[in-house]
N, C-alpha and C positions, 0 to 999 in steps of 0.2 A: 831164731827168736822172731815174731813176728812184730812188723811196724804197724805204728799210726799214723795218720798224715793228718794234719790238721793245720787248715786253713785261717789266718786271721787278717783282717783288714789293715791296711799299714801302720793307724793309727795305735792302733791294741800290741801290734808288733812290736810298734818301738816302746809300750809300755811294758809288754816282758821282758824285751832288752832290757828297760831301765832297770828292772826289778832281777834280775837275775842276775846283773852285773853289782848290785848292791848287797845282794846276798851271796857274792862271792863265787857265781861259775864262771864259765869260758864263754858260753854262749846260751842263749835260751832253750833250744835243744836239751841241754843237760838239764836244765832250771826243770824243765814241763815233765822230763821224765821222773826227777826226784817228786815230784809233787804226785804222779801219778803213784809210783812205788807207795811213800808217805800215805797216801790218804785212799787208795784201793785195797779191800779186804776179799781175801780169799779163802781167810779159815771158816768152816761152818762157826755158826752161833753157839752158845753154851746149849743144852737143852735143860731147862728148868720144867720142874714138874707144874702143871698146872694146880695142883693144890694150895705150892709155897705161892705162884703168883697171887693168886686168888687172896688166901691168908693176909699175904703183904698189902695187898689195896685194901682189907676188908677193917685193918689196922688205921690207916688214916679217915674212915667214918665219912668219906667226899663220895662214895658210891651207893645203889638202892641193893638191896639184899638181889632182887630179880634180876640184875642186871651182871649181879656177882658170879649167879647161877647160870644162866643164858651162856656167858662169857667162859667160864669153867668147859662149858656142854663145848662152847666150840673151840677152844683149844685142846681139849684131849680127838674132837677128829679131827684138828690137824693134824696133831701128832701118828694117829693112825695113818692118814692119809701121808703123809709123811713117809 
């Protein structure tokens, strides 16, 4: 498995300390990894069609028709490019 090293000034240090020890770990160490695990995503994103996107903004009446279209144009080359 590979490490991260990560540097913190003393002051910030003893604030993880505090905070890891109040939520229950051993040491901050464990604290920083659950948070990385927790809050790092690694699955791809859903792929929604650019039509439903489009539709769904075109529903709330806060965008210009051009801007719907333009928008449209460029998420389907992403998806190509993709």
């Amino acid at each position: 498995m590979p490490n991260i090293t990560i540097k913190l000034p003393p002051r910030q240090f003893q604030t993880a300390k505090t905070r890891a020890r109040r939520q229950g770990f051993k040491n901050p160490g464990d604290w920083a990894r659950f948070l990385i695990e927790q809050n790092l995503i690694l699955e791809e994103s859903p792929s929604i069609p650019p039509k439903k996107i489009i539709s769904e903004m075109r529903k709330t009446d806060l965008y210009q028709e051009k801007f719907l279209r333009e928008l449209e144009q460029s998420l389907e080359y992403a998806d190509k490019a993709n």
